[in-house]
C-alpha positions as CSV (number, residue, x, y, z in Angstrom):
1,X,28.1,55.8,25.4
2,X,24.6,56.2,25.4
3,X,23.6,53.2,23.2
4,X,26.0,50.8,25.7
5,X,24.1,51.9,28.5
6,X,20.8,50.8,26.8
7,X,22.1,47.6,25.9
8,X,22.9,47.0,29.2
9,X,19.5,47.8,30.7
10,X,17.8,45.7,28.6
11,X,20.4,42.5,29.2
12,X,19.4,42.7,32.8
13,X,16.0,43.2,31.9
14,X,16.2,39.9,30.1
15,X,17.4,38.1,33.2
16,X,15.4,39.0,35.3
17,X,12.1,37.8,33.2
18,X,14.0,34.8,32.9
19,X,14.5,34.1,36.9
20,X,10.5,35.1,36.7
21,X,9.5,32.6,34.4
22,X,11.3,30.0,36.3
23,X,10.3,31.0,39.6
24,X,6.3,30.0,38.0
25,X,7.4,26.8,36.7
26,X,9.0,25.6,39.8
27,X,6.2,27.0,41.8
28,X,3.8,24.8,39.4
29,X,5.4,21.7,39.8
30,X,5.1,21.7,43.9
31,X,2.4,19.9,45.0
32,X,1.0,19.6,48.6
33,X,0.7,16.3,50.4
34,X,-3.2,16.4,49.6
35,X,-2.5,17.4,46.3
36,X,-0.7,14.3,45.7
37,X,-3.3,11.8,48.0
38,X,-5.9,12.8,45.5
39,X,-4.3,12.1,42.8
40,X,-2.8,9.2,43.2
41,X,-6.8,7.5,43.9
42,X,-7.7,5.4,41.9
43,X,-10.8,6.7,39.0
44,X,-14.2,5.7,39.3
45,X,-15.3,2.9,37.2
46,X,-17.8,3.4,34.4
47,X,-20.6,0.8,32.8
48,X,-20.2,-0.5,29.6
49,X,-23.8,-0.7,28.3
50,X,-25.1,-2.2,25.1
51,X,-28.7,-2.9,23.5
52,X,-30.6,-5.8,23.9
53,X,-31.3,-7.0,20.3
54,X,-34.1,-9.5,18.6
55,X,-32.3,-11.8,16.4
56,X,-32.3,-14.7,15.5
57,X,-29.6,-17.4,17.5
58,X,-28.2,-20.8,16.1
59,X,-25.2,-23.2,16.5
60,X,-23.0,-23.4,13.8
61,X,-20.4,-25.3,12.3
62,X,-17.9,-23.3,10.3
63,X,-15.4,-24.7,7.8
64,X,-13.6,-23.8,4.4
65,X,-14.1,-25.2,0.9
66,X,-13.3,-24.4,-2.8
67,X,-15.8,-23.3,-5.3
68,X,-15.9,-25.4,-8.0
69,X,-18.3,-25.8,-10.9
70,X,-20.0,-29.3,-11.2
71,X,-18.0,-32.3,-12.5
72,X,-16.7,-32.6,-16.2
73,X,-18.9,-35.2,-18.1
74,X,-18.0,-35.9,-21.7
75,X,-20.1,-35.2,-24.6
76,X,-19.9,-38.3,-27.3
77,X,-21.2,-38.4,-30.5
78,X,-23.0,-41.7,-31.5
79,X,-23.3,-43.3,-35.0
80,X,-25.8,-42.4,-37.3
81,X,-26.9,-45.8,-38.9
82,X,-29.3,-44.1,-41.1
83,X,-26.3,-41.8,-42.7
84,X,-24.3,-44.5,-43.3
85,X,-21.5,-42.8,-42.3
86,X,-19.6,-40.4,-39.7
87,X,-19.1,-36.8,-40.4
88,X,-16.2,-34.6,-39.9
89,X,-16.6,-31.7,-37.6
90,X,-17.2,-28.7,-38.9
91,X,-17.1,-26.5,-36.1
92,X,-16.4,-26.5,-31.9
93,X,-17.3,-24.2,-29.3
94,X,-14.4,-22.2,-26.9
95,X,-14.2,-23.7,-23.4
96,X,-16.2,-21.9,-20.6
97,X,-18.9,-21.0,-23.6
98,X,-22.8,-21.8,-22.0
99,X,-25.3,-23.7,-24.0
100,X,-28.7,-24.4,-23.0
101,X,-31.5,-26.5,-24.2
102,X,-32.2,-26.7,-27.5
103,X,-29.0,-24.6,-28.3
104,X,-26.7,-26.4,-30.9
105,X,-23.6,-27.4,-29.6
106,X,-20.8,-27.8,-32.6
107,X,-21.8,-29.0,-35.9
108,X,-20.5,-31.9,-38.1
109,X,-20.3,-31.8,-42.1
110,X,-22.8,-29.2,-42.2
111,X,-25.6,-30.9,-40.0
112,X,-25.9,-29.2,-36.0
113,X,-25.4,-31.7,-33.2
114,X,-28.8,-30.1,-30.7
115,X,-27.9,-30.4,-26.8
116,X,-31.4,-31.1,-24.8
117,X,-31.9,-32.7,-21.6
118,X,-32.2,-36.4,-20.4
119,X,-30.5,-39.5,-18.2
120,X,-30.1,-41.7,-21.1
121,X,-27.6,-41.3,-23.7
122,X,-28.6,-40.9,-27.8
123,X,-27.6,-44.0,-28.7
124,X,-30.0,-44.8,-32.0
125,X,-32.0,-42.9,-34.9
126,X,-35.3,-41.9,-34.3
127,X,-37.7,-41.9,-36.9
128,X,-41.3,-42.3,-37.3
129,X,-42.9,-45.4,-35.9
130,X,-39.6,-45.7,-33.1
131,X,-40.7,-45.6,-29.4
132,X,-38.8,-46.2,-26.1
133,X,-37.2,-44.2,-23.3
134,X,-35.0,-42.0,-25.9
135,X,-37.9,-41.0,-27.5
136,X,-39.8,-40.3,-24.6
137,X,-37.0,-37.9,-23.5
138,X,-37.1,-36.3,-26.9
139,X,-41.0,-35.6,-26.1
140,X,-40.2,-34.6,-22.8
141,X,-37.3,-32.2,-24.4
142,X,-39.6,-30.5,-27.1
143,X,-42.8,-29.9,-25.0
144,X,-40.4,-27.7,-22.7
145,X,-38.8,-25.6,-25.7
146,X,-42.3,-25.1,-26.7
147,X,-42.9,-27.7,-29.6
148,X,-45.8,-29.8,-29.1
149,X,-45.3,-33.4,-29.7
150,X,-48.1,-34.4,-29.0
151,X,-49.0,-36.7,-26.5
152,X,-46.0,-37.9,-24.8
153,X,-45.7,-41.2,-24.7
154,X,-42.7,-42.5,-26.2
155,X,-43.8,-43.0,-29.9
156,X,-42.4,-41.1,-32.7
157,X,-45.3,-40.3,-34.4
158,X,-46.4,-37.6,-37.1
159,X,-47.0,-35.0,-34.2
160,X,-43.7,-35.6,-32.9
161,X,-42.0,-35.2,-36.6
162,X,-43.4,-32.0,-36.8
163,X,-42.3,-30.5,-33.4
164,X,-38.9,-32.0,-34.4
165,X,-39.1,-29.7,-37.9
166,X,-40.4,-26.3,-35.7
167,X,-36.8,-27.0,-33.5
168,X,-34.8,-27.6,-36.3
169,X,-36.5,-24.6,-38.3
170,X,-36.0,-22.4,-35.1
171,X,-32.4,-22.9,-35.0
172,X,-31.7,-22.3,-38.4
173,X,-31.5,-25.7,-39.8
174,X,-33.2,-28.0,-42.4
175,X,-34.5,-30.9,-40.6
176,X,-33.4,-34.3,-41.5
177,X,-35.4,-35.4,-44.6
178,X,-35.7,-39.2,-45.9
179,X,-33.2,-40.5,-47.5
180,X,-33.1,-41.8,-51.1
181,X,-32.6,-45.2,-50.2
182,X,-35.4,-45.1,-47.5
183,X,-37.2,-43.8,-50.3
184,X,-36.1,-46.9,-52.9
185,X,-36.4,-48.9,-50.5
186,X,-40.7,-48.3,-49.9
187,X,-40.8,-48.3,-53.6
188,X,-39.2,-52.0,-53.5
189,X,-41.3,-52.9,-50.5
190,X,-44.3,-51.6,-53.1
191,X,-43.2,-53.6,-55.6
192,X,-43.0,-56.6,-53.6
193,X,-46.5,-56.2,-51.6
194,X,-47.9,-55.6,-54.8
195,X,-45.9,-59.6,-56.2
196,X,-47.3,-60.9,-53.3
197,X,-50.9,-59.8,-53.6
198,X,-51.4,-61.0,-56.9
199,X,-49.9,-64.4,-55.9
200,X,-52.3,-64.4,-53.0
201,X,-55.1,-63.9,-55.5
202,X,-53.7,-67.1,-57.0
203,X,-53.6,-69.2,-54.7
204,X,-57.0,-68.5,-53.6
205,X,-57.8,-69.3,-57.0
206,X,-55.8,-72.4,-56.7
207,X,-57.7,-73.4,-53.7
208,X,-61.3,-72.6,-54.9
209,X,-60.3,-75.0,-58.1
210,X,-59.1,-77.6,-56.0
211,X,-62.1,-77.3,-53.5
212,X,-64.4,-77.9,-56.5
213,X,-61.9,-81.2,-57.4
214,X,-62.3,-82.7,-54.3
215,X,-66.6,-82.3,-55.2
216,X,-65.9,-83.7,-58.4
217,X,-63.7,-86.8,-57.1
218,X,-66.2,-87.4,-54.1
219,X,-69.1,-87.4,-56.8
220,X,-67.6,-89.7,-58.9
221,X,-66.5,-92.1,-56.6
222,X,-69.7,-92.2,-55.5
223,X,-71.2,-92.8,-59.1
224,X,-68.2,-95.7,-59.8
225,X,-69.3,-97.3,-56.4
226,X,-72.7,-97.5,-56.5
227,X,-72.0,-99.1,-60.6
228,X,-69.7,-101.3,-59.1
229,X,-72.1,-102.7,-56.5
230,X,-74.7,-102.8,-59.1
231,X,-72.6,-105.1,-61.5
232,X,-71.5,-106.8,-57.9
233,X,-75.6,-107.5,-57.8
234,X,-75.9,-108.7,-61.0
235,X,-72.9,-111.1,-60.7
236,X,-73.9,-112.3,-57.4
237,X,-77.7,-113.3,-59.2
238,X,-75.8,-115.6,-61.7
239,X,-73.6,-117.5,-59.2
240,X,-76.7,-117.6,-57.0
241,X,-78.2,-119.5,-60.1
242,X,-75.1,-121.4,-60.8
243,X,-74.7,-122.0,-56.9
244,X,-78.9,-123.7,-57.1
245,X,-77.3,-125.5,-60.8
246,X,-74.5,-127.0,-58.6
247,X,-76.9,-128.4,-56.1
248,X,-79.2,-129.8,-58.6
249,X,-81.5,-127.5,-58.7
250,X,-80.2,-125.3,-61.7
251,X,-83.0,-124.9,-64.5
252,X,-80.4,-124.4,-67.1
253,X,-78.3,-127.2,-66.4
254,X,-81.9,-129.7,-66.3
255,X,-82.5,-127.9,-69.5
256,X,-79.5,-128.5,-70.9
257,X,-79.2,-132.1,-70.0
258,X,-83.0,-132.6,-71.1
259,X,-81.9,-131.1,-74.4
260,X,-79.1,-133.3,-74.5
261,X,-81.6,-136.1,-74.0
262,X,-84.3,-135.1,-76.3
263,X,-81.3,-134.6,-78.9
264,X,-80.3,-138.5,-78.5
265,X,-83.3,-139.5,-78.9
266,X,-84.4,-137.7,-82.0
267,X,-80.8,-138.8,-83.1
268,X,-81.5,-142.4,-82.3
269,X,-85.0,-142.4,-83.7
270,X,-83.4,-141.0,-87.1
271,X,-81.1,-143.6,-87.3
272,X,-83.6,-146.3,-86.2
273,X,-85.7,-145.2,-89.5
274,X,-82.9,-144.6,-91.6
275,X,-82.2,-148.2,-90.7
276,X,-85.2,-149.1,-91.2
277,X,-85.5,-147.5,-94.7
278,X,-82.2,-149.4,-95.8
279,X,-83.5,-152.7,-94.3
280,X,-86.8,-152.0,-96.8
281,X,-84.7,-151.1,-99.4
282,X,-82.0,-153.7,-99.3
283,X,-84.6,-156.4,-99.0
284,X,-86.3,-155.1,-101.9
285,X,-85.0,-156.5,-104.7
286,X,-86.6,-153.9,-106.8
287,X,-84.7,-151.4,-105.6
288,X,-81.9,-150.2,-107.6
289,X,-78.2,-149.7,-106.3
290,X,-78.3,-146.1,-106.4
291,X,-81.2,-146.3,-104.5
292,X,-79.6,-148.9,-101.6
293,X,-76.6,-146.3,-101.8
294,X,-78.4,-143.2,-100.7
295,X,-80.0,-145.5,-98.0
296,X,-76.8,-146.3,-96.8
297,X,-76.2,-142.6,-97.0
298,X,-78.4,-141.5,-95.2
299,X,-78.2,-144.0,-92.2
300,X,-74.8,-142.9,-92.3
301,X,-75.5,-139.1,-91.7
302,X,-78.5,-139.8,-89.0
303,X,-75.6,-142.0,-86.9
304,X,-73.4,-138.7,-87.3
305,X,-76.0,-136.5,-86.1
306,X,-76.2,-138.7,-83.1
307,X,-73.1,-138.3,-82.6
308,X,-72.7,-134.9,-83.0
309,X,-76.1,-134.3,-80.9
310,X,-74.4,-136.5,-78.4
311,X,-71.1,-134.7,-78.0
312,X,-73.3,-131.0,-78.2
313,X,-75.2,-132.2,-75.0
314,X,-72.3,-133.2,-73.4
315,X,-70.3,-130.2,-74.0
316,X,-73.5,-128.3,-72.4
317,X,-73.5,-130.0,-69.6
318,X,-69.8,-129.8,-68.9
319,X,-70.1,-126.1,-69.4
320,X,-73.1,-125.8,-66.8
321,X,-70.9,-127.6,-64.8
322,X,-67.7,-125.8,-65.3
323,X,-69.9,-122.7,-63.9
324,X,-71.7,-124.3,-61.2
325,X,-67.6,-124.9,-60.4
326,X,-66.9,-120.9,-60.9
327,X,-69.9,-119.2,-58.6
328,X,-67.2,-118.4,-55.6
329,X,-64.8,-117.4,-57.7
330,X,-67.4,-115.1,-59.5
331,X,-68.9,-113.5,-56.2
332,X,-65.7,-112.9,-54.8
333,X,-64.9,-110.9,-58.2
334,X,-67.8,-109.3,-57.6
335,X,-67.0,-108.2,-54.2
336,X,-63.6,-107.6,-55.3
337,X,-65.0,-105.0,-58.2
338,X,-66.9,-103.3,-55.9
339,X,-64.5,-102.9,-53.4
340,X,-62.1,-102.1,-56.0
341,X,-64.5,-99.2,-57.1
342,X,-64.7,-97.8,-53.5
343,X,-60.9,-97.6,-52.9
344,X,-60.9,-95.8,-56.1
345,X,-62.8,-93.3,-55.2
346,X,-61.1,-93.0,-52.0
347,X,-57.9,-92.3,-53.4
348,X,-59.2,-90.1,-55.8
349,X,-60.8,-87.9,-53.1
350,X,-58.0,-88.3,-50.8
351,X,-55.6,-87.2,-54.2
352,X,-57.8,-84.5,-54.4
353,X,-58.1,-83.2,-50.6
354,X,-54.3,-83.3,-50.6
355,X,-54.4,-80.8,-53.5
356,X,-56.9,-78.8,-51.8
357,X,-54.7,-78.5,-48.6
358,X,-52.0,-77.6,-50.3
359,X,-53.7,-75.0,-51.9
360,X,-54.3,-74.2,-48.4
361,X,-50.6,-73.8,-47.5
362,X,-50.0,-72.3,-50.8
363,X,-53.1,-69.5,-49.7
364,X,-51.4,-68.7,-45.9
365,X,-48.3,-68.6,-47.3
366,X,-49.2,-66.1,-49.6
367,X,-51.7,-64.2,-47.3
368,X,-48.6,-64.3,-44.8
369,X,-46.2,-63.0,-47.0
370,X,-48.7,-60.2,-48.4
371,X,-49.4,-59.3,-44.6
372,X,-45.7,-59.2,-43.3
373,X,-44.9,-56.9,-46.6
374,X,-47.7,-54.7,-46.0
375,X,-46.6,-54.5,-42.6
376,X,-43.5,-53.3,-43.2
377,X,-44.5,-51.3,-46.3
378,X,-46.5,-49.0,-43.8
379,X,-44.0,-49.0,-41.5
380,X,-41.4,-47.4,-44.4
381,X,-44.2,-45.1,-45.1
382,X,-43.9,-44.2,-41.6
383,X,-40.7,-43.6,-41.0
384,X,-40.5,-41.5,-44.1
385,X,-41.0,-38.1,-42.2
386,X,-38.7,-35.9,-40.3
387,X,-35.8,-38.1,-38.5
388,X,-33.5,-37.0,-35.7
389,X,-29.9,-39.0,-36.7
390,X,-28.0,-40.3,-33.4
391,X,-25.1,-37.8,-34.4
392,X,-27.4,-35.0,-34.0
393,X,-28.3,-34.8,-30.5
394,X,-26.6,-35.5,-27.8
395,X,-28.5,-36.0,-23.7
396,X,-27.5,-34.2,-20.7
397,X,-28.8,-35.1,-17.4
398,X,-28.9,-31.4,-16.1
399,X,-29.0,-28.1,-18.2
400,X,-27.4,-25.5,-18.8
401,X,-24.0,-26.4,-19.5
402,X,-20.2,-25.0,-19.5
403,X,-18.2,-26.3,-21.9
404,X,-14.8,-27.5,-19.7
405,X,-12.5,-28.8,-22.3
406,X,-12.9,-29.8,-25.8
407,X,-10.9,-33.1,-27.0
408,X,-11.6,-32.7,-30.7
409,X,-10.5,-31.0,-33.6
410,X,-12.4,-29.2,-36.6
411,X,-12.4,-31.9,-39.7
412,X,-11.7,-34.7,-37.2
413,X,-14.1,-37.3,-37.2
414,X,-17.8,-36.9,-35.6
415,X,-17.4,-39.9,-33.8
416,X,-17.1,-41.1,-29.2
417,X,-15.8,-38.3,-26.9
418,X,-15.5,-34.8,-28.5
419,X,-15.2,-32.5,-25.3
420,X,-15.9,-32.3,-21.8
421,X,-18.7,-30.1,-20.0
422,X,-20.0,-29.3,-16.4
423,X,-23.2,-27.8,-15.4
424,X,-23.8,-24.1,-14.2
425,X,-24.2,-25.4,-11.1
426,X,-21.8,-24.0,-8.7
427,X,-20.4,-26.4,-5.7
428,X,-18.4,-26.4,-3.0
429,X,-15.8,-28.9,-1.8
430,X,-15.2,-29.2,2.1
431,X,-14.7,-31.7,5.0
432,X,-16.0,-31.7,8.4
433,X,-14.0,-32.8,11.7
434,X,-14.8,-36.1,12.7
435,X,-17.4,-34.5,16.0
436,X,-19.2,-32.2,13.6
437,X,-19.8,-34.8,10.5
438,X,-22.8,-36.2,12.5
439,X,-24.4,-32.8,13.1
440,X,-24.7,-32.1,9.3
441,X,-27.2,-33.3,7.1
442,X,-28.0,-33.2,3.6
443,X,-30.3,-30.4,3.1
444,X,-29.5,-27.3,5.5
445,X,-29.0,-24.5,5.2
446,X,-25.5,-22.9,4.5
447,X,-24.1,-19.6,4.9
448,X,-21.2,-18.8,2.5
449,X,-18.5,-15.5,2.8
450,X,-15.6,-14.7,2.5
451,X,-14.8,-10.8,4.4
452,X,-11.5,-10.4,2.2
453,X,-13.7,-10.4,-1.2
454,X,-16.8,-9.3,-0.1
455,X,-18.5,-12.4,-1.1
456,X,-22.3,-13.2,0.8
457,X,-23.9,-16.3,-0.5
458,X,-25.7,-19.1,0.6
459,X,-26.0,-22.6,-0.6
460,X,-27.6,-26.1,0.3
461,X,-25.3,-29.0,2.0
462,X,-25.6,-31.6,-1.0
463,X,-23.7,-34.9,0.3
464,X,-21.8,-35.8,3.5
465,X,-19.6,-38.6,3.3
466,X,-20.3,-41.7,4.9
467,X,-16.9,-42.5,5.9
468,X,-13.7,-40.2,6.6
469,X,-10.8,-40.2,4.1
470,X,-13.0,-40.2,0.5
471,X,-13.0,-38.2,-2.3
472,X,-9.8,-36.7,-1.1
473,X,-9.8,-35.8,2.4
474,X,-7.4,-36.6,4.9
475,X,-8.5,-39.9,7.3
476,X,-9.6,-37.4,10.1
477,X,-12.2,-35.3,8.4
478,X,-15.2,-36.5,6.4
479,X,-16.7,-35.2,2.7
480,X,-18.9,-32.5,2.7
481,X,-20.4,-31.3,-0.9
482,X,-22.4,-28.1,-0.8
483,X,-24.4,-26.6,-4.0
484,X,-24.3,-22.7,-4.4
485,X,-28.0,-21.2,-4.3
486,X,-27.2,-17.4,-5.2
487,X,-24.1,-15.9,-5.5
488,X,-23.4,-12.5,-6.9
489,X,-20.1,-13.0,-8.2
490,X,-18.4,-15.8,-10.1
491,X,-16.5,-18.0,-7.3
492,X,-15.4,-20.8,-9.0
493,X,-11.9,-21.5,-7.9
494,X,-12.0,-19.1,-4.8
495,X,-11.7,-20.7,-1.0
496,X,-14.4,-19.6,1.1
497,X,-16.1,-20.0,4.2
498,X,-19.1,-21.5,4.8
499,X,-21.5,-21.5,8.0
500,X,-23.8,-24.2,8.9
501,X,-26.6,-23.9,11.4
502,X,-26.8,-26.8,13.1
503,X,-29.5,-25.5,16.3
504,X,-31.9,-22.4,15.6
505,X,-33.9,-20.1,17.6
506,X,-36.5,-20.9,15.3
507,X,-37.2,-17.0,15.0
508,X,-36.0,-13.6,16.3
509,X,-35.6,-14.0,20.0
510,X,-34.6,-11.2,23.0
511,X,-30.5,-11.9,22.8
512,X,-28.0,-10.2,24.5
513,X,-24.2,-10.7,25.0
514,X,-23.6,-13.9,27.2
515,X,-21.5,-11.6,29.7
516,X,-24.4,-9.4,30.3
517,X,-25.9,-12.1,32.2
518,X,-24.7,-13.0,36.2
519,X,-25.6,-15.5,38.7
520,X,-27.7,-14.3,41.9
521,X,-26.7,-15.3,45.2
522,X,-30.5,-17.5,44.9
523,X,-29.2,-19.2,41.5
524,X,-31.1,-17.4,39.7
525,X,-29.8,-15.5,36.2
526,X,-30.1,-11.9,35.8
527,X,-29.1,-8.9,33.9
528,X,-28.5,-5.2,34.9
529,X,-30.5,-3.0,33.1
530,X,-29.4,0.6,32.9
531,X,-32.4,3.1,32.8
532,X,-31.6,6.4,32.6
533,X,-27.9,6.3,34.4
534,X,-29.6,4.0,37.3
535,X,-28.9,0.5,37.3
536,X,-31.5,-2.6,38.0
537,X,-31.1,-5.8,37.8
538,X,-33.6,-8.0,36.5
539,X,-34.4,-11.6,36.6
540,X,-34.6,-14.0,33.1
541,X,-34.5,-17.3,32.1
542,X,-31.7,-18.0,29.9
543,X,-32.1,-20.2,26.2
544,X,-30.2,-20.9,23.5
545,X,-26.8,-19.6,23.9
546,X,-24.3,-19.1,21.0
547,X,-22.0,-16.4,19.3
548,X,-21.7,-15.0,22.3
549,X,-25.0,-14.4,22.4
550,X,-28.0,-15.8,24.5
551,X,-31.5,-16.1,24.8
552,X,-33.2,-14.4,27.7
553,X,-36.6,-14.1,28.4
554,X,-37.9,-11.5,31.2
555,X,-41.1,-12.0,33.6
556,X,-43.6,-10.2,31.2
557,X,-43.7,-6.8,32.7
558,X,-42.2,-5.3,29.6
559,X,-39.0,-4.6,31.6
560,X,-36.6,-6.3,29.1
561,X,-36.9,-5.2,26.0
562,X,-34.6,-4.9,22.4
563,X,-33.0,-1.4,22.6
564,X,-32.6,-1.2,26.1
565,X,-29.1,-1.3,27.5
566,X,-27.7,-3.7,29.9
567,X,-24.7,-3.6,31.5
568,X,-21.8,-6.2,30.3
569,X,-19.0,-5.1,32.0
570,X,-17.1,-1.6,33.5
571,X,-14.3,0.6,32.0
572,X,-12.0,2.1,34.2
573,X,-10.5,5.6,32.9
574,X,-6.5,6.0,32.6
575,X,-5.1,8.0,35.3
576,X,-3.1,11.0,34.9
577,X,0.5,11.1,34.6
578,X,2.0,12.1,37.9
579,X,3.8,15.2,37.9
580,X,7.5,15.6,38.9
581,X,8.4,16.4,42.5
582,X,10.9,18.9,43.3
583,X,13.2,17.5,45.7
């Protein structure tokens, strides 16, 4: 009975807190008609303030592109006329494997194929005693890995050999010795120089002999000449005599013909006494027959005697004649001999100059050919140093290199295209609108990010097309090839963004946000300045605006300055909920 009652007491104890409790709750809810006026005004609006800064402002084109690394250029092997032959490859490097200068790129039959830097393509063997633009390159290629060549000047000399051996020695290579047919072939060019000398001697020996004929002939034909016009003197004496017999005036033909007279009359005046004798005798009548006999003997051989005497003088004088008839003929032989002497002699001289000058020929000839083979005998001594083969180097405008794609196979032949490389060089691929293609120039500056990797770079605008729609772009945009400066990360492949400052501040400047500055009711700009919870508004000229930032500069009082906070705009605080009424 007891324990009810308690139970009951504290039941209406329960209600009654509860009828308190609501009693306060109700009581809080009620608000007066003040109350409720002052609450429902509207809050007090607060400054947003933020610092003037010193940066520096530009205008900027933004656009997108795709790293790339430069463009694949193949890598060809050229001929080797020197091996006689092409290699098989003996070993190729993996794609996106760097080489740099100097660094052998694959090998072929055992020999290294050097990559080193140049426009022009191997195309030839260089050797000792080679020069042109190749080998100039070559130079250019070995002073920079540290090899002196020498002078560099484009001839393959002994200097240049021997920086070609320190390369090939540094990379672990035997350099490129003569061949043994080079070598045969300056032991035949010996052989032949030395031929050629010996019949140079000769023919100088030739000439000297026939130099010493031509003396010999003109000497002689002198001698035979001056005979010739001696006997021509001689001649020309006796038909002048027979010329003065002709005339009349010849001694032997008077002498003859007095002769011829003194012989008839001896011969008459013998017969006249032989006659006489026989007359004696025959009238004698003493004389005996014998005796008359031999007189008539004798008259007999005196009338022979003239006749013989007779016919002797007459064949003297016919004879005198007969040359007085011949002296034109004879002078004219005379003339004839001596003329015949001179051409003689001519033609023996000429016979012999003729000799002499081609023992001449026969000397250049052989002076020529002893020249060219000496000539070319040095040369083959020159060229029998250290050689660099076409097939073992190869000229790349721009080092170093990435190897893109290789085309060739090991044991395939060393020979054209064997793979495809880029350079290290990192560009970009974009396009600019057709308004902002004029603003951008080869050379500035770019800005390259992207916020979802993390990636701050810059780079350098490289080429801006000339006209829209090349190299890929759509009609409406035009080129725009950019060259990575630094980068930390490897981007090739990744779309970025890139930033291109086309108008600059030149330098930090006083900025602050384009909203913090107002119009005054003069025209004039301004900003409001807070200092210390007061506002003030002060007057500046306004510059270079962009980002949403602009340039202000402040009368020189040292009222405007970065860090101080201007006012670009006022936050207004949420109001309260308003309570519920109770009606």
């Amino acid at each position: 009975m007891v324990a009810k009652r308690v139970n009951v007491l504290w039941a209406i104890l329960g209600v009654v807190g509860g009828m308190a409790l609501g009693a306060w709750y109700m009581g809080s809810r009620i608000q007066s008609p003040a109350e409720m006026a002052a609450r429902t005004a509207p809050p007090e609006a607060s400054p947003i303030l933020v610092p003037v800064e010193s940066r520096v402002l530009s205008s900027d084109v933004v656009t997108r592109g795709t790293v790339r690394f430069g463009l694949p250029q193949p890598i060809s092997i050229a001929p080797s006329t020197v091996k006689g032959g092409v290699g098989l490859i003996s070993s190729l490097p993996r794609p996106n494997t760097n080489f740099g200068e100097g660094e052998v790129i694959l090998s072929a039959s055992g020999r290294p194929v050097f990559v080193l830097q140049g426009v022009a393509p191997a195309f030839r063997d260089m050797a000792p005693g080679t020069s042109g633009g190749d080998v100039r390159q070559l130079e250019e290629a070995l002073a920079r890995l540290g090899f002196d060549p020498g002078t560099v000047d484009g001839n393959y000399d002994q200097k240049t050999s021997a920086a070609v051996e320190r390369m090939y020695k540094k990379a672990g290579w035997d350099p490129y010795a003569p061949t043994r047919e080079q070598r045969a072939a300056v032991v035949a060019l010996e052989r032949e120089w030395s031929d050629a000398a010996r019949a140079q001697l000769a023919a100088e020996a030739t000439r000297e002999t026939a130099m010493k004929a031509v003396a010999a002939a003109r000497a002689i034909a002198e001698q035979n000449t001056r005979q010739a016009a001696l006997d021509s003197a001689a001649r020309v004496g006796d038909s002048r005599q027979l010329a003065d017999a002709r005339s009349g005036k010849s001694l032997a033909l008077e002498t003859e013909r007095a002769r011829a007279a003194h012989s008839a009359t001896a011969a008459s005046a013998d017969v006249a006494t032989q006659m006489a004798d026989r007359a004696l005798i025959v009238l004698d009548p003493r004389q005996t027959e014998t005796a008359r006999a031999a007189a008539e003997a004798k008259l007999k051989v005196a009338r022979a005697a003239q006749r013989k005497a007779k016919m002797e003088a007459d064949l003297a004088i016919q004879t005198a004649s007969r040359e007085t008839a011949l002296v034109d003929e004879r002078i004219r032989v005379a003339e004839g001999a001596v003329k015949a002497a001179r051409l003689e002699g001519e033609r023996s001289v000429r016979a012999a100059l003729e000799q002499q000058e081609l023992a001449e020929f026969d000397v250049k000839v052989a002076s020529e050919r002893a020249q060219r083979l000496n000539a070319e005998l040095t040369a083959a001594r020159a060229k029998l140093g250290v050689q660099v083969p076409a097939d073992e180097v190869v000229f790349i405008p721009s080092l170093p290199i990435r190897v893109n794609e290789v085309t060739a196979a090991v044991a395939a032949n060393a020979s054209g295209p064997v793979m495809s490389v880029t350079d290290n060089q990192l560009s970009i691929d974009s396009q600019l609108p057709l308004e902002a293609a004029p603003l951008v120039k080869p050379g500035m500056k770019v800005a390259i990010d992207e916020q979802a990797l993390g990636i701050k770079a810059t780079g350098i605008v490289e080429t801006v097309a000339n006209t829209p729609g090349t190299r890929g772009v759509d009609g409406y945009h035009f080129y725009l090839g950019v060259r990575v400066e630094t980068t930390p990360v490897l981007l090739a492949g990744f779309s970025v963004r890139l930033t291109i400052p086309i108008e600059t501040s030149k330098g930090a400047v006083t900025a602050v946000p384009t909203s913090a500055v107002s119009l005054a009711a003069d025209g004039t700009s301004r900003v409001l300045v807070d200092r210390g919870g007061k506002q003030e508004y002060v007057t500046v000229q306004p510059g270079l605006s962009t980002g949403g930032y602009v340039e202000v500069n402040a009368p020189d009082d040292g009222r405007l300055v970065p860090g101080q906070l201007v006012v670009v705009g006022y936050k207004i605080a949420e109001p309260a909920a308003a309570p519920a009424t109770v009606k």
